[in-house]
N, C-alpha and C positions, 0 to 999 in steps of 0.2 A: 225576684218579683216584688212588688210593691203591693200587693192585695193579699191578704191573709184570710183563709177559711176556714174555721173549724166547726167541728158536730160533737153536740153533746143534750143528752136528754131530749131530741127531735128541736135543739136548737141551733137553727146555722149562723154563727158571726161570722159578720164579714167584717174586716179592719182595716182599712186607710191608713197604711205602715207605710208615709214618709215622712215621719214627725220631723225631718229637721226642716221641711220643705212646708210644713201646717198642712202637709195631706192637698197640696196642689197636684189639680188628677196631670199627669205627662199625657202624650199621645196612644202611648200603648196601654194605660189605666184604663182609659175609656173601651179599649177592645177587653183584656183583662175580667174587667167589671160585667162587661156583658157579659161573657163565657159563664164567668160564674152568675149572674142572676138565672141564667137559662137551665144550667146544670142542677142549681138548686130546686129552679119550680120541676124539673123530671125525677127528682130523688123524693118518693114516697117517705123516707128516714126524717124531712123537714117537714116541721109541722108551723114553725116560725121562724121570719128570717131577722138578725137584727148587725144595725148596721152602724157601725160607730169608726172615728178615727185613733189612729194612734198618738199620743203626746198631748199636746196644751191645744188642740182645735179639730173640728170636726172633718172641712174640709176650706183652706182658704181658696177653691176655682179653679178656674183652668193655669195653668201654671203660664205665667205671661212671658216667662224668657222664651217661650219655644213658639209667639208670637210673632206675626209681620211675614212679610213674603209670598204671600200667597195670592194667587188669580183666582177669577171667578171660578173655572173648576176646578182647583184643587183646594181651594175654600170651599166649597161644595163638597165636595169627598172629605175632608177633614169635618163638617161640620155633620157627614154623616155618622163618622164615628161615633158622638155625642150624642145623638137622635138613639143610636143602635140602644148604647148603654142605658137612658133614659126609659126608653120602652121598655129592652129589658126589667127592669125594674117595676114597672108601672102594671106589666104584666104578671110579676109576679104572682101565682094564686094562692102562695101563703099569707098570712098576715104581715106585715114589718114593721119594724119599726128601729127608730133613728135613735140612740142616745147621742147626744151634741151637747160638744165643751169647747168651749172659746166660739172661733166663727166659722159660721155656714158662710162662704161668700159666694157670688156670681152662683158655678153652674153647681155651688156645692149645696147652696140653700136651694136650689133645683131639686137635688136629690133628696135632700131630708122631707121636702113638699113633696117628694113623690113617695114617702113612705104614707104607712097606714095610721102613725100613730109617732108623733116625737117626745120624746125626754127631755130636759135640756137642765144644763146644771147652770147657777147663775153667773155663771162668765160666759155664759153663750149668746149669741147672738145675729140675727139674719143681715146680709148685704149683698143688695141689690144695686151696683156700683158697676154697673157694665158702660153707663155712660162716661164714666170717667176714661176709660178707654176708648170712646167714642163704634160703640155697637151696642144693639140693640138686644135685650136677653134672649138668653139660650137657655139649652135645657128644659122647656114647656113651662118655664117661670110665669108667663104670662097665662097659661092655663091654668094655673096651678094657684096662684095670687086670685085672680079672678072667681075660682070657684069657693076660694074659703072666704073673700073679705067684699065680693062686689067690683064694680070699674072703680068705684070712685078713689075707696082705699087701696089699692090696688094700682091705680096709676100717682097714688100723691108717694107710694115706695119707689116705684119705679122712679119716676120724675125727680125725687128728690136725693134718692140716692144715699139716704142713712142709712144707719146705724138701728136695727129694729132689735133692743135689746129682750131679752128672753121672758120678762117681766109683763111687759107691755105684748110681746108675742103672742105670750098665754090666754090676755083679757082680749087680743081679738079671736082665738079660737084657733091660731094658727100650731100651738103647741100643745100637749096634753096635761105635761106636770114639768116643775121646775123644782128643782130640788139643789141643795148644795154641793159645791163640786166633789165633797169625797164622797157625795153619797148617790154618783150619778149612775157608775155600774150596776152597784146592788140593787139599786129602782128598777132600773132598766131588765137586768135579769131576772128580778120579781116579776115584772108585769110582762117579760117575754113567757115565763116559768106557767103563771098562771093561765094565758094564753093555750099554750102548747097541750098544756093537761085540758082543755075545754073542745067541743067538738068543733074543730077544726075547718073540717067538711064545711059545715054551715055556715062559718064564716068565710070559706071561699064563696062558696054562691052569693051570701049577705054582700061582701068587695065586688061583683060585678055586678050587682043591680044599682050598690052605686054610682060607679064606671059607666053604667048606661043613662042618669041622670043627666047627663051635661053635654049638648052640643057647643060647637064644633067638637069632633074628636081630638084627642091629642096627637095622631098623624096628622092631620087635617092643620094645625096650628102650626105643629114641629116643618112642616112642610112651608108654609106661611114664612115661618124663622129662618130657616137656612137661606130662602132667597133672599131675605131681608138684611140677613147677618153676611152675606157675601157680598151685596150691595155697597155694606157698610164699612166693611176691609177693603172698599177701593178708595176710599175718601183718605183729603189730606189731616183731615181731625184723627182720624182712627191710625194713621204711621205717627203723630201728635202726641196721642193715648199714652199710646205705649211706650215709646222712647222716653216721655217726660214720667210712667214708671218705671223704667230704666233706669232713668239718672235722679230719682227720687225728689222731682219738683213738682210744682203745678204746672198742669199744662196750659199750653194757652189754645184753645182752638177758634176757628175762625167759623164754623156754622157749615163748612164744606167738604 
């Protein structure tokens, strides 16, 4: 398995164990990941969950060699998977939180945005790089950008497709602390540690009056994506995307 869980002091890690891969989720991560977000919020024993990857990066995306081929509905059913893990996650009613080293990319800076609370040591960094593939994001990115920075900042990531390194992250509100890389677990386990000893309870209720703050809901958006992002795996840009990551060029797309 490529998902590692452990419990300790009412803390649950989860860890993104394919460092040679930078923690790109496969098809069965995404099922994987649910089970355990679900598991966790039914175990009384977690009082925080915290989520980090294995080796030099948090989570480089969806793993693009297992990419391409797919029709409308099994692009559909595949992009459910996604949606599953996502939610999982978002529903969780512990607190969580992300420590992130190297890059969050595509549906991996999904995931760190759908914690409660991110870490990030200064080699970290968000990408929002889905166009380069030619689809439109996934993972509730677009829910999730939009409630912490606005449409406006929020579409100039999207659109442009950089590099939002951990620094600049921070000063928009998107990340909580940034600390140096040897000092990114110790942080992280401090501020899960403290978390965990405080009443808990409260801050599940305090996490869904949030949660209740913001229309559309994020089924309501995630739902929105998948038709979008299955539209977008029929195009000739999007077999484009990917091939030209494949063979590590720029691609050339034609707008179609």
């Amino acid at each position: 398995m490529s998902i590692k869980v452990t419990l300790s002091e009412g803390i649950a890690t989860v860890l993104l164990d394919r460092a040679d891969k930078l923690n790109a989720l496969s098809g069965e991560m995404y099922h994987e990941l649910a089970d355990a977000f679900r598991r966790l919020n039914e175990d009384d024993a977690v009082r925080v969950v915290l989520l980090t990857g294995a080796g030099r990066a948090f989570c480089a995306g969806g793993d693009v060699g297992s990419m391409g081929g797919y029709d409308v509905v099994s692009g559909r059913k595949r992009s459910k998977g996604h949606q599953q893990m996502i939610l999982a996650l978002h529903h969780l009613e512990k607190p969580v939180i992300a420590a992130v080293r190297g890059p969050a990319a595509g549906i991996g800076a999904s995931m760190a945005l759908a914690c409660d609370l991110i870490v990030a040591s200064e080699t970290a960094y968000l990408l929002m790089a889905f166009k380069n593939v030619g689809i439109p994001p996934d993972g509730g990115a677009i829910y999730f950008l939009t409630q912490h920075l606005g449409l406006a900042r929020a579409k100039e990531i999207v659109y442009s497709a950089r590099k939002l390194p951990a620094a600049e992250a921070k000063d928009m509100g998107l990340i909580s602390k940034v600390v140096p890389d040897d000092q990114l677990e110790t942080t992280a386990l401090e501020l899960a540690r403290e978390i965990a000893g405080s009443a808990t309870y409260a801050l599940t209720l305090a996490k869904r009056m949030f949660q209740y703050m913001y229309v559309p809901t994020l089924e309501q958006l995630l739902e929105m994506e998948v038709l979008a992002i299955c539209g977008a795996r029929m195009t000739e840009d999007h077999v484009e995307g990917v091939t030209a990551f494949k063979e590590k060029r720029k691609p050339k797309f034609k707008g179609k």
